[in-house]
Structure formats: structure tokens, C-alpha cells
FIZA-260365 format. One record per residue (C-alpha): residue number from 1; chain; x, y, z. Coordinates in steps of 0.1 Angstrom, whole numbers, padded with zeros to 4 digits. Layout:
FIZA-260365
(r NUM, A, (X, Y, Z))
...
***
This chain:
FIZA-260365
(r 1, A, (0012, -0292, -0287))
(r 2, A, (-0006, -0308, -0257))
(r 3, A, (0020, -0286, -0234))
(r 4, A, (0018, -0256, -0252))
(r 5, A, (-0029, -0260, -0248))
(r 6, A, (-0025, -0265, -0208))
(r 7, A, (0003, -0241, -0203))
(r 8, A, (-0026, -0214, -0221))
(r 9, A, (-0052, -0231, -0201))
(r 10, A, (-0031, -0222, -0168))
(r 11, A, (-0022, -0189, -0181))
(r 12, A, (-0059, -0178, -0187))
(r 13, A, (-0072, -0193, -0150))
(r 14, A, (-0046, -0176, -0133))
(r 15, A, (-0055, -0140, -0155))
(r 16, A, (-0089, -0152, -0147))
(r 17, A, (-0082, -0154, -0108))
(r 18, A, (-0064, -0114, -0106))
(r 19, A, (-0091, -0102, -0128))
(r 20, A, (-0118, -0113, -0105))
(r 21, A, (-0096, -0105, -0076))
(r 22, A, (-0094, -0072, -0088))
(r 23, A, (-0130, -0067, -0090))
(r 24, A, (-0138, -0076, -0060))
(r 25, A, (-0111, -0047, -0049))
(r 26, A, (-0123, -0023, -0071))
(r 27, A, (-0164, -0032, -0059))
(r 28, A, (-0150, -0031, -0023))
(r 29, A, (-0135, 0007, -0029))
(r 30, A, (-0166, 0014, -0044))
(r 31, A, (-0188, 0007, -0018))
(r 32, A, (-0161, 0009, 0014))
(r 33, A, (-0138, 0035, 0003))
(r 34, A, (-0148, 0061, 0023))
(r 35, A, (-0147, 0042, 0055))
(r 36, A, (-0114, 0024, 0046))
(r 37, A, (-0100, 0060, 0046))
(r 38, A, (-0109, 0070, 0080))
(r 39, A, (-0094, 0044, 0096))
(r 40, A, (-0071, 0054, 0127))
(r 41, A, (-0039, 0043, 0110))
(r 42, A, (-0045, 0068, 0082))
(r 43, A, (-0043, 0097, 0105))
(r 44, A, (-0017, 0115, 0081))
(r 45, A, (-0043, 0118, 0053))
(r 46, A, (-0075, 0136, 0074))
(r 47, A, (-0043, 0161, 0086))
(r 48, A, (-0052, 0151, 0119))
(r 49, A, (-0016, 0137, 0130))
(r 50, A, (0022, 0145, 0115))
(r 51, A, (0035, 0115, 0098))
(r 52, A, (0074, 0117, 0111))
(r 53, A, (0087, 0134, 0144))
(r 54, A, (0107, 0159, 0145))
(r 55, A, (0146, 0160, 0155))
(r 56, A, (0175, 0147, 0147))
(r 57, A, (0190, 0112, 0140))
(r 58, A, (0224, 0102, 0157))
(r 59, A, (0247, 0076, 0156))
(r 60, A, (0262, 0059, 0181))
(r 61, A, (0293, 0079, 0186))
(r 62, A, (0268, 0113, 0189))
(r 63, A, (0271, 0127, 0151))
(r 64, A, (0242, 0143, 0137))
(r 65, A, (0232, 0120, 0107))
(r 66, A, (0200, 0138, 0096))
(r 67, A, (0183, 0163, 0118))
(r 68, A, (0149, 0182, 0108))
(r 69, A, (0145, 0225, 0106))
(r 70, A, (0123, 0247, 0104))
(r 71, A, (0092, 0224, 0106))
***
């Protein structure tokens, strides 16, 4: 029985631990968001970049493997 009362004892600090984590998250989203989402290495969502080039993908003896058309 003494197992079974710290294995729950663990189990509840360590739900304890991702639910506070995860409120901190959430409070940073809250407040941050916005800025987090403007960052230059979200370009693709503000429209302001393309996310992929492109062309075509070859191998090494010249095939075609995947190649991009019409935008």
C-alpha cells in the first residue's frame, strides 16, 4: 500500500507540473500572442514569403523525382 500512496503522490506532482506549465503557456499566448506571431521566422503566415521554392527535385543520376507546376 505504501507503493501504491507515493506512486499517486508522484503521479499528481508531475500532473501538477504540466498543468501549471500549461498555464503559464496559455497566460504567455494571452498576453504575447500577437507578437509571437510576427516574428521573422513566421513569414509564411503574414503572406509576406512562400514557404517552399519552386522547381524540381533530382537525383543523382539527373531523374526528375518531384518537380513543382503551375505555381
Amino acid at each position: 500500500m505504501k507503493t501504491t500512496g507515493f506512486r499517486s503522490f508522484i503521479l499528481y506532482l508531475l500532473v501538477g507540473a504540466f498543468l501549471f506549465g500549461l498555464g503559464v503557456f496559455l497566460y504567455g499566448l494571452a498576453l504575447d500572442g500577437g507578437d509571437w506571431a510576427v516574428q521573422p521566422f513566421n513569414r509564411h503566415i503574414t503572406g509576406e514569403s512562400q514557404t517552399a521554392a519552386e522547381g524540381r527535385v533530382l537525383d543523382r543520376n539527373g531523374t526528375v523525382l518531384a518537380q513543382t507546376k503551375d505555381g
